[in-house]
N, C-alpha and C positions, 0 to 999 in steps of 0.2 A: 497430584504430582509427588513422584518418591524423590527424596534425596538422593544422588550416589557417591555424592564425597561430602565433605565439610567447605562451605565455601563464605566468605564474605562477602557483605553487605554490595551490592550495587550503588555507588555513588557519582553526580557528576562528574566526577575527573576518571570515572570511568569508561564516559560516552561520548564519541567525540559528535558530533552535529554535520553530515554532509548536505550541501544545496547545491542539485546537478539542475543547471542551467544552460539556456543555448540561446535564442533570439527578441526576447523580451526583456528587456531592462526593467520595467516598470512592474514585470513580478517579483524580480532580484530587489530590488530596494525595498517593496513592500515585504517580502520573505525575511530578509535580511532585520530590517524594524521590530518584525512579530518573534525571528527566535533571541532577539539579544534581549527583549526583555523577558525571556524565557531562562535567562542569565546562565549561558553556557559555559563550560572552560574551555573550550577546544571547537572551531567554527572551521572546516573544509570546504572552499567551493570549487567547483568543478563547471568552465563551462568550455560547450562543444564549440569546433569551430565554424566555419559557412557564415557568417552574419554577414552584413554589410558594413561596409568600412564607420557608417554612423551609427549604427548600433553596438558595434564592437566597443564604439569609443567610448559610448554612454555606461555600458556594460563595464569598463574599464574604469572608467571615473568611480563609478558606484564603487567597487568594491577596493578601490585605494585610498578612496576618503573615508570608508568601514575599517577600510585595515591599520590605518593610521592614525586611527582614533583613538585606538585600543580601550574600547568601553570595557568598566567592570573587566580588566585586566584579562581579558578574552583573548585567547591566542587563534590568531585569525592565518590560514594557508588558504594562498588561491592558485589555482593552475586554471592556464588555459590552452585547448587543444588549436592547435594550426590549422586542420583541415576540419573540415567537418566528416567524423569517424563513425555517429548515430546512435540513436539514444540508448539503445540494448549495449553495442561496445562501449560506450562513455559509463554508462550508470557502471557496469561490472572492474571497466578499470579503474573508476572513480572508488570504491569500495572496497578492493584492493588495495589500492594507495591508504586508503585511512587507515585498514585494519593493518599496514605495515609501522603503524604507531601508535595505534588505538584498539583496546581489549574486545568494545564495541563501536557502531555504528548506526546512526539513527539518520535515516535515509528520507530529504524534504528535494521534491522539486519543485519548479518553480511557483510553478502553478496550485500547490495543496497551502492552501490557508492553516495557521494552527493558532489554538487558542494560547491564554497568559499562563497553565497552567499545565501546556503541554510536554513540556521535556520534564517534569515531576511527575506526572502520570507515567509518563512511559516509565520512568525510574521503578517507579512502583511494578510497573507490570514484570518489569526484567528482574524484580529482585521476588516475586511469586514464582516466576519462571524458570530462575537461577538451579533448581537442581537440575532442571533437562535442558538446561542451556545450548548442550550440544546438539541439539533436536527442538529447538523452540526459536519463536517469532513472536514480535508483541508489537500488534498494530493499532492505529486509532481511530482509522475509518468504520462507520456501523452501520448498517441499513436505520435505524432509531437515531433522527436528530434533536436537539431541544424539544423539551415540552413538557408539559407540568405532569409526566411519569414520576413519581416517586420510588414507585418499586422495585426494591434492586437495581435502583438507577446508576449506583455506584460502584455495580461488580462486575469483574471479569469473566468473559463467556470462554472457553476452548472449545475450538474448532479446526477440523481438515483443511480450510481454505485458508490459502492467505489473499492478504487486502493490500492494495500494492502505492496505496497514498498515505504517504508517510510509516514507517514502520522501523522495527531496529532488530538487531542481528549480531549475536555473538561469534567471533573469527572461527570459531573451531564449527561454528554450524555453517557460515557462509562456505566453507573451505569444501563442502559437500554440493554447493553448486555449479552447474555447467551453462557456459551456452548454447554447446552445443548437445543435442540430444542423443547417446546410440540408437545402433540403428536396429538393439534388441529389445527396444522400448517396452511392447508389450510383454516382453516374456518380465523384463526386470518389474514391470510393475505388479504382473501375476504374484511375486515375491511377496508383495508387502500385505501387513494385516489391513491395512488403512482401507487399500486399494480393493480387496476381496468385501469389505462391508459396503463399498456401492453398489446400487442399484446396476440392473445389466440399461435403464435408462438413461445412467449420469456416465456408466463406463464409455456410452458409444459415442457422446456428445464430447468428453476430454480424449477420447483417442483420435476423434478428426481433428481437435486441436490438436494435440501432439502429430498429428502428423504433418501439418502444416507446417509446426517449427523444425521438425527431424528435415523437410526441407529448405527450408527457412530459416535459419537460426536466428541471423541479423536482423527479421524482423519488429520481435520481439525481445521482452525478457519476464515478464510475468509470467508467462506458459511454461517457461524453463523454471521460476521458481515453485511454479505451485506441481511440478513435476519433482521436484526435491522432494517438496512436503508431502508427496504420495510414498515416492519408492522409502524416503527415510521415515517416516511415520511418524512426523513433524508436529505439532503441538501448537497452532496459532492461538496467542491468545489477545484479543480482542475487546474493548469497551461493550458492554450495555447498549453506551446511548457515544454517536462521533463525539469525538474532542478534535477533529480536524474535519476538513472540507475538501474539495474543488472544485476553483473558479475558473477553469480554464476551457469548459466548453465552449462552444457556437464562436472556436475563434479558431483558422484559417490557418496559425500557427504552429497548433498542436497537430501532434500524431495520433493519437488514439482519443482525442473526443473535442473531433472538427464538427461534430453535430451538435443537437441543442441539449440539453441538460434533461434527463430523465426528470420525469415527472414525479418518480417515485423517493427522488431523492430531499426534495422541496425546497425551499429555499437556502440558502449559506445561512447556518447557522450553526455555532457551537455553543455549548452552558460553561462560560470563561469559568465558573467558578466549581465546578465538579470535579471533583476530587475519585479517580477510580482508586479505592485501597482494599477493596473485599477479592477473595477468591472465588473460584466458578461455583453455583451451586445446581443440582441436577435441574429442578425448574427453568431455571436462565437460561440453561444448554440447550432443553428441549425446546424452548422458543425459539430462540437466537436461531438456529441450526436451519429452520424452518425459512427467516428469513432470509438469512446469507445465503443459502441457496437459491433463493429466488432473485436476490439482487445482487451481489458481489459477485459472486460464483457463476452463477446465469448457467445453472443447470438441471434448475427444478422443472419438471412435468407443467409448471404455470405454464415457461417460455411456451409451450408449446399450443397447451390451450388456450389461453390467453386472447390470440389471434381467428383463433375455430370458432371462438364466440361469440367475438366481435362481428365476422364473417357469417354469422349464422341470426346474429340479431340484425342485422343489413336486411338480408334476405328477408324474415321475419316479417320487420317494418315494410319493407317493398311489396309483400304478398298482401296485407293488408289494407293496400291503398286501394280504396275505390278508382277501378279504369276502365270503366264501363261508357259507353258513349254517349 
């Protein structure tokens, strides 16, 4: 990463801590638990409307008996929307509001677990990231959970993808996002250096996503950011090994993972005590790269074989049985 001005140091009273919530009270109070002794200055929640009149209330308790506590002298803001407006509008105006007071924003929903150790990591990562700030992401989620990896356990990978549990974002780079997509999407994307070094594999797989969202926009909003990080040639930079999670699968409430918990992911686990303070080194990258696409990204050539094999050992086993009469 080059320099392009002279800038200082990243410090907590530079980042404010957003928790965009909507009908689970019992993630809000465990979230809320995990980042204060994370010991933030500045705590943003955001939750959408729709709940039910007894969840809203629960949801409301929680975060007036947070806010009037004032742990560690934490300045606590909460809004909450009236209608239910949906997680792609809420997160973008949720983020907006913070960055109308805050230089950065470090974006937890309800559901992403974080370790004791996670708003210092991130600090670290944004102050590695600090000369392309305007073009950079620094996230916590990794295909590599806990485990007695020692090697480069502790350093930062860059990468084209961004990881969309838990992450943080300087104003001047958010202010390059959109919800919604034009409708010259492909041409804009032929623009950029990022987008020309994909595969004509991975190009046809994020252009039917993008075209979903171009009609869609409200759907989502991950597909809209990781369309930033193509046309602006964005710089995610990401852990080794998670320093956060999500416990929100195989639950009815969520929107994007009502299903059960990828197996690849393994169990909720972060290394509380991991400290990321090294920068990327080309080894790291060329690993790293290899998984994130296979699992964050979900646009490596596995996806596709993966399934052919499984399909084709079926078959295999079946021809094999003796069924002779």
């Amino acid at each position: 990463m080059t320099a392009t001005n002279e800038l200082t140091s990243v410090t907590s009273q530079d980042v404010s801590v957003l928790l965009v919530g909507y009908n689970r009270p019992e993630y809000l109070r465990k979230r809320l638990e995990e980042i204060l002794q994370n010991q933030p200055s500045k705590i943003f929640i955001s939750i959408d409307g729709g709940q039910s009149k007894a969840t809203k209330k629960q949801s409301h308790e929680i975060t007036e008996r947070i806010k009037n506590t004032k742990i560690n002298n934490c300045e606590i803001n909460v809004k909450y929307q009236e209608k239910n407006i949906g997680l792609a509008k809420n997160i973008t105006e949720s983020i907006n509001w913070v960055l109308s007071f805050s230089e950065y924003v470090l974006v937890i929903e309800d559901d992403i677990t974080i370790n004791n150790n996670y708003l210092l990591n991130i600090i670290k990562g944004l102050n590695i990231a600090a000369p392309i700030r305007d073009n950079s992401i620094v996230g916590g989620f990794a295909p590599l959970r806990k485990s007695n990896l020692k090697f480069f356990s502790n350093r930062w990978v860059e990468t084209k993808y961004f990881s969309a549990w838990g992450w943080a974002i300087h104003r001047s780079a958010f202010q390059k996002f959109q919800l919604s997509i034009e409708d010259q999407y492909e041409h804009k994307l032929g623009e950029s250096t990022t987008w020309k070094n994909l595969t004509n594999y991975k190009k046809k797989i994020w252009l039917s996503r993008f075209e979903k969202v171009f009609k869609n926009p409200e759907l989502t909003w991950d597909y809209q950011m990781q369309y930033a990080c193509f046309i602006n040639n964005f710089v995610n930079l990401l852990p080794l090994k998670r320093i956060n999670d999500n416990e929100g699968f195989d639950d009815l409430r969520s929107f994007n993972t009502k299903n059960k918990r990828p197996k690849w992911m393994g169990p909720i686990e972060t290394d509380s005590d991991l400290i990321q303070n090294k920068s990327p080194k080309l080894l790291t990258n060329y690993i790293s790269q290899f998984l994130i696409s296979s699992t964050i990204a979900g646009d490596s050539i596995i996806k596709e074989v993966t399934p052919m094999l499984r399909t084709l050992r079926k078959a295999l086993k079946f021809n094999s049985v003796d069924r002779s009469i």
